[in-house]
C-alpha positions as CSV (number, residue, x, y, z in Angstrom):
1,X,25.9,15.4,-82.2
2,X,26.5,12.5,-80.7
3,X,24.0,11.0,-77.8
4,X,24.9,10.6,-73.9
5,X,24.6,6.8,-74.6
6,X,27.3,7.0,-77.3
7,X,30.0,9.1,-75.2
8,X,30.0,5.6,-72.6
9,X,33.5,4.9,-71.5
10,X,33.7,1.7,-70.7
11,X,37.0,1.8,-68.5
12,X,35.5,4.4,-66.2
13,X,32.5,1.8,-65.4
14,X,31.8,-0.5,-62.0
15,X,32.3,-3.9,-62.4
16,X,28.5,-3.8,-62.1
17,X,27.9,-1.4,-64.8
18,X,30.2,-2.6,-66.9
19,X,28.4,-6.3,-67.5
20,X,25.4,-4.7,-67.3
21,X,26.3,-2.4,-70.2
22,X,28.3,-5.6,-72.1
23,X,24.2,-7.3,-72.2
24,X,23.4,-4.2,-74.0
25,X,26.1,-4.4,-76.3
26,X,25.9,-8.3,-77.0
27,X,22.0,-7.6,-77.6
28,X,22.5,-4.7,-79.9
29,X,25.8,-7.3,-81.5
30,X,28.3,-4.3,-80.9
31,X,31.8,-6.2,-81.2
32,X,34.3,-4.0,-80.5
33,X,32.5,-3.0,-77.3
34,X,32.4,-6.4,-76.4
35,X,35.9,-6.7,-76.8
36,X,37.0,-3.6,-75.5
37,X,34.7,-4.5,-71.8
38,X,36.1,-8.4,-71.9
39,X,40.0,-7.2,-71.9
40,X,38.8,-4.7,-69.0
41,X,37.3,-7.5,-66.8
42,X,40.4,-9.3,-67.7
43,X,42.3,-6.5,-66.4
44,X,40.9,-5.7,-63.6
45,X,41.4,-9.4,-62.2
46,X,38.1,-11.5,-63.4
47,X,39.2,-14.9,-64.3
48,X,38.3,-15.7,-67.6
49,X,35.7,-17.9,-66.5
50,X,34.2,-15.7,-64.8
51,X,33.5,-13.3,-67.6
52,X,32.7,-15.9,-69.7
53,X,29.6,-17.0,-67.1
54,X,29.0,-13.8,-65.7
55,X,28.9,-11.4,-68.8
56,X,29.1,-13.0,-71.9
57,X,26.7,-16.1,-71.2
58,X,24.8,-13.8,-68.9
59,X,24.5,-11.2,-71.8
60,X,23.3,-14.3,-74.6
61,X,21.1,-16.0,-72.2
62,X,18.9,-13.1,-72.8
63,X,19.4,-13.0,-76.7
64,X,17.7,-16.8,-76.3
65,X,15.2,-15.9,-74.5
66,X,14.0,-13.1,-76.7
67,X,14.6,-15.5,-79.8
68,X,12.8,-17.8,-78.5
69,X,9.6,-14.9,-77.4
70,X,10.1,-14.2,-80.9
71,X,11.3,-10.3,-80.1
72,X,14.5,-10.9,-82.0
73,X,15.2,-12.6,-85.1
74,X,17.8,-14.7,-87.1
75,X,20.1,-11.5,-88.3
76,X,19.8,-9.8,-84.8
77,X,20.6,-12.7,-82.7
78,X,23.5,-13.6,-85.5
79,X,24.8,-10.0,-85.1
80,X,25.0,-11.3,-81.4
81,X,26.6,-14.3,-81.7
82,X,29.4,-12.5,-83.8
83,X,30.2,-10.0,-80.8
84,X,30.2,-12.7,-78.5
85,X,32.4,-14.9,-81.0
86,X,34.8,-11.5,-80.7
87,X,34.6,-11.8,-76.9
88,X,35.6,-15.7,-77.3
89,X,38.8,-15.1,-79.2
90,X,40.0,-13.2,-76.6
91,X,38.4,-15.9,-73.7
92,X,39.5,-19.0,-75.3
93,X,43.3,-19.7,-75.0
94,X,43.0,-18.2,-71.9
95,X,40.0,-20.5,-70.8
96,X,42.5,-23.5,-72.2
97,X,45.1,-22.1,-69.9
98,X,43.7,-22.2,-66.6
99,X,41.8,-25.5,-67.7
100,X,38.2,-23.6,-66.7
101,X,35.3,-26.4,-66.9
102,X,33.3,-26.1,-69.9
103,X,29.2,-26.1,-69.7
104,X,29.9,-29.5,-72.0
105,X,31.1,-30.6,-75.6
106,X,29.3,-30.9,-79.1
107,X,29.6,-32.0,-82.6
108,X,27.8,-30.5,-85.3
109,X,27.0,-30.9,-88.9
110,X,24.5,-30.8,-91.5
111,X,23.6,-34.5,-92.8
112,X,24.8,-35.8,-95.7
113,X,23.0,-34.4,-99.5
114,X,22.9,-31.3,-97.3
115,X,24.6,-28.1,-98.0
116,X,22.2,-25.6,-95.6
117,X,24.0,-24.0,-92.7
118,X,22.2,-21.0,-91.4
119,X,20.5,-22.9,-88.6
120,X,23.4,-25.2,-87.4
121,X,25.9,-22.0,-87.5
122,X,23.2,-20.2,-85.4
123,X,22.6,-23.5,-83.1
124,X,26.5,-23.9,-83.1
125,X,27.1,-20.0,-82.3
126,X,24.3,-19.9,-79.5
127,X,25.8,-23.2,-78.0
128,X,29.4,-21.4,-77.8
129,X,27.3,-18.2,-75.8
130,X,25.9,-20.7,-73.4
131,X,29.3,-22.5,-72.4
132,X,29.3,-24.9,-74.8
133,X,32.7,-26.3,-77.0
134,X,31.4,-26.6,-80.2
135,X,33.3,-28.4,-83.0
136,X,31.5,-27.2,-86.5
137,X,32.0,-30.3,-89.2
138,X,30.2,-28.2,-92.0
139,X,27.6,-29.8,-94.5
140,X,27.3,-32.5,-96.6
141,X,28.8,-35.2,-93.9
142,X,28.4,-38.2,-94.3
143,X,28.3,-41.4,-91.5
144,X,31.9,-42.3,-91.1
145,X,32.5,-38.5,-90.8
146,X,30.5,-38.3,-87.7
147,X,31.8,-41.2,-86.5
148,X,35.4,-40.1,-87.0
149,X,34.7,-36.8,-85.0
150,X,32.9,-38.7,-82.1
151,X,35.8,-40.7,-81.6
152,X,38.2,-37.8,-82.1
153,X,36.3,-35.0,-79.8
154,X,34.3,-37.6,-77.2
155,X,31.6,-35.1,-77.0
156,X,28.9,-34.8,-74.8
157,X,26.3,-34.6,-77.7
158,X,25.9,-35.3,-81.1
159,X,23.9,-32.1,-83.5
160,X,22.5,-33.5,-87.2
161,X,21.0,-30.4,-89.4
162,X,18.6,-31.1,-92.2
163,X,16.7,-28.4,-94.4
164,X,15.5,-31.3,-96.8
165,X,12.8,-33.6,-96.6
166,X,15.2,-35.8,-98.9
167,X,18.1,-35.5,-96.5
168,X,16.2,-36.0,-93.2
169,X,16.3,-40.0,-93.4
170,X,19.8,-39.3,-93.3
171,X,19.9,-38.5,-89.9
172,X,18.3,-42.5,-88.9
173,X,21.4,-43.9,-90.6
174,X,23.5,-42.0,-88.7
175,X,21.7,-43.3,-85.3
176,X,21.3,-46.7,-86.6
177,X,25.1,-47.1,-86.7
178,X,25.8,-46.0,-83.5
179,X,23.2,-48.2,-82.0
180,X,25.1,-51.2,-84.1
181,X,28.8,-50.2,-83.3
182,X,26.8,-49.5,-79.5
183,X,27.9,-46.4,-79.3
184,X,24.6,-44.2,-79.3
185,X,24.2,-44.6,-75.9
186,X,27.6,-42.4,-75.1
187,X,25.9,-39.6,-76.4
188,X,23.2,-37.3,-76.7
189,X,21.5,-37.2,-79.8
190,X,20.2,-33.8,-81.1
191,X,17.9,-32.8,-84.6
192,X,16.9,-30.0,-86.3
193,X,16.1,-28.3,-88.9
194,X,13.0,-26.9,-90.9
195,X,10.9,-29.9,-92.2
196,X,11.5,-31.8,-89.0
197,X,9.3,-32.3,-86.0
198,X,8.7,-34.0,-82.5
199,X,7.5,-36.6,-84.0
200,X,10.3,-37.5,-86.7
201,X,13.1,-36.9,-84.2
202,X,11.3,-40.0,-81.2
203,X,11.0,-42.4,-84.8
204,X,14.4,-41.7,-85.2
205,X,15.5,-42.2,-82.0
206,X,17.1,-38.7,-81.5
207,X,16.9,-37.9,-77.9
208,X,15.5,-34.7,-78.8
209,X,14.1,-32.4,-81.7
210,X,15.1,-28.8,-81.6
211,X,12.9,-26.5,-83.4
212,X,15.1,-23.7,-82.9
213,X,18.8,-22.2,-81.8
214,X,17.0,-21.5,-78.1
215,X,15.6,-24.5,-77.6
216,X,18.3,-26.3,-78.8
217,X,20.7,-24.5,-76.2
218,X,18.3,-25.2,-73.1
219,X,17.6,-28.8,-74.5
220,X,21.4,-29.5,-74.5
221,X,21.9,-27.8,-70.7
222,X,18.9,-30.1,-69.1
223,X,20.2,-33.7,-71.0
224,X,23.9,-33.0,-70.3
225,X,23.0,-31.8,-66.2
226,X,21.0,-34.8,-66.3
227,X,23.4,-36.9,-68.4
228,X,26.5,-35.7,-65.4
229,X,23.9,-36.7,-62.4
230,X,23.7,-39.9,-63.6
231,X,27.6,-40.4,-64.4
232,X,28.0,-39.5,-60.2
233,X,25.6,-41.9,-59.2
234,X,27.2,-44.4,-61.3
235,X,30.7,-43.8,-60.4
């Protein structure tokens, strides 16, 4: 027999109830329910910015910070990210439509002699829960790859991914050129990965090492706040 907690009808919820019982569902990465409460909100008149900020990022703000407490892990918090990613088909072409802002823009991709991606899909799948537009370019890329989807997208930031000590000078080429076409100063620079640290990412001249999906999120949300401050005060 089925538990009270299973016979839940999401339609005959509050507003209220209803987001708070969509963080339970993004937290235990139920999909359907996710779904199922975003076309309600929808229904009921929430712009689709508004359930986007208010129940979906709400909802994965709290899968970060218990990634980051080290209460959840890696398969949990990518069970997450695919309910929310259910929620986002329905959001996005209707986000595109009413030309709601977007937290800010990135590029991602695992470095070149690279072909690990469990990390950057979770960085890239937590980004997209906290506002971000994330344009995934895979592994293996090399230079003129990045380069090509810098121009194309004019991101905000820039994500490199390494899992191999051999690969990880990769990611100084990559920032060399854009300090030599002077273009690294357009955006903000982002590594990660296991072997990496603090230290690596400053001799680099990354504006930041990541050491996980959660701290890559908040990272991005205090250099891009601080990155827009400074574009008003210039303008």
């Amino acid at each position: 027999m089925a538990d009270q907690d299973d016979d839940i009808i999401l339609s005959e919820l509050s507003d209220e109830d209803l987001v708070a019982q969509m963080y339970d569902d993004l937290y235990d990465g139920m999909k359907e329910e996710i779904e199922e409460g975003v076309n309600i909100l929808i229904e009921r008149g929430w712009t689709p910015y508004r359930v986007l900020t208010e129940a979906l990022v709400g909802g994965m703000t709290i899968v970060g910070h218990d990634f980051r407490d080290g209460i959840l892990f890696v398969p949990e918090v990518l069970l997450a990210a695919n309910a929310m990613k259910g929620g986002m088909f329905i959001l996005k072409p209707l986000l595109i439509a009413t030309g709601a802002p977007r937290v800010g823009k990135m590029v991602i991709g695992t470095v070149k002699g690279d072909i690990h991606d469990i990390g950057k899909n979770l960085v890239g799948m937590m980004m997209e829960g906290a506002g971000f537009e994330v344009i995934d370019l895979g592994i293996n890329n090399a230079v003129e790859g990045y380069l090509e989807a810098l121009e194309a997208e004019k991101p905000d930031i820039l994500g490199m991914s390494a899992l191999l000590t051999t690969t990880m000078p990769y990611m100084k080429v990559v920032i060399d050129t854009l300090v030599e076409k002077g273009m690294r100063d357009d955006y903000i620079v982002l590594v990660g990965g296991a072997p990496l640290n603090e230290e690596f990412g400053r001799a680099i001249g990354a504006d930041a090492y990541c050491r996980d999906a959660a701290v890559a999120v908040e990272t991005a949300k205090t250099l891009v706040a601080r990155k827009h401050n400074q574009g008003a005060v210039h303008a």
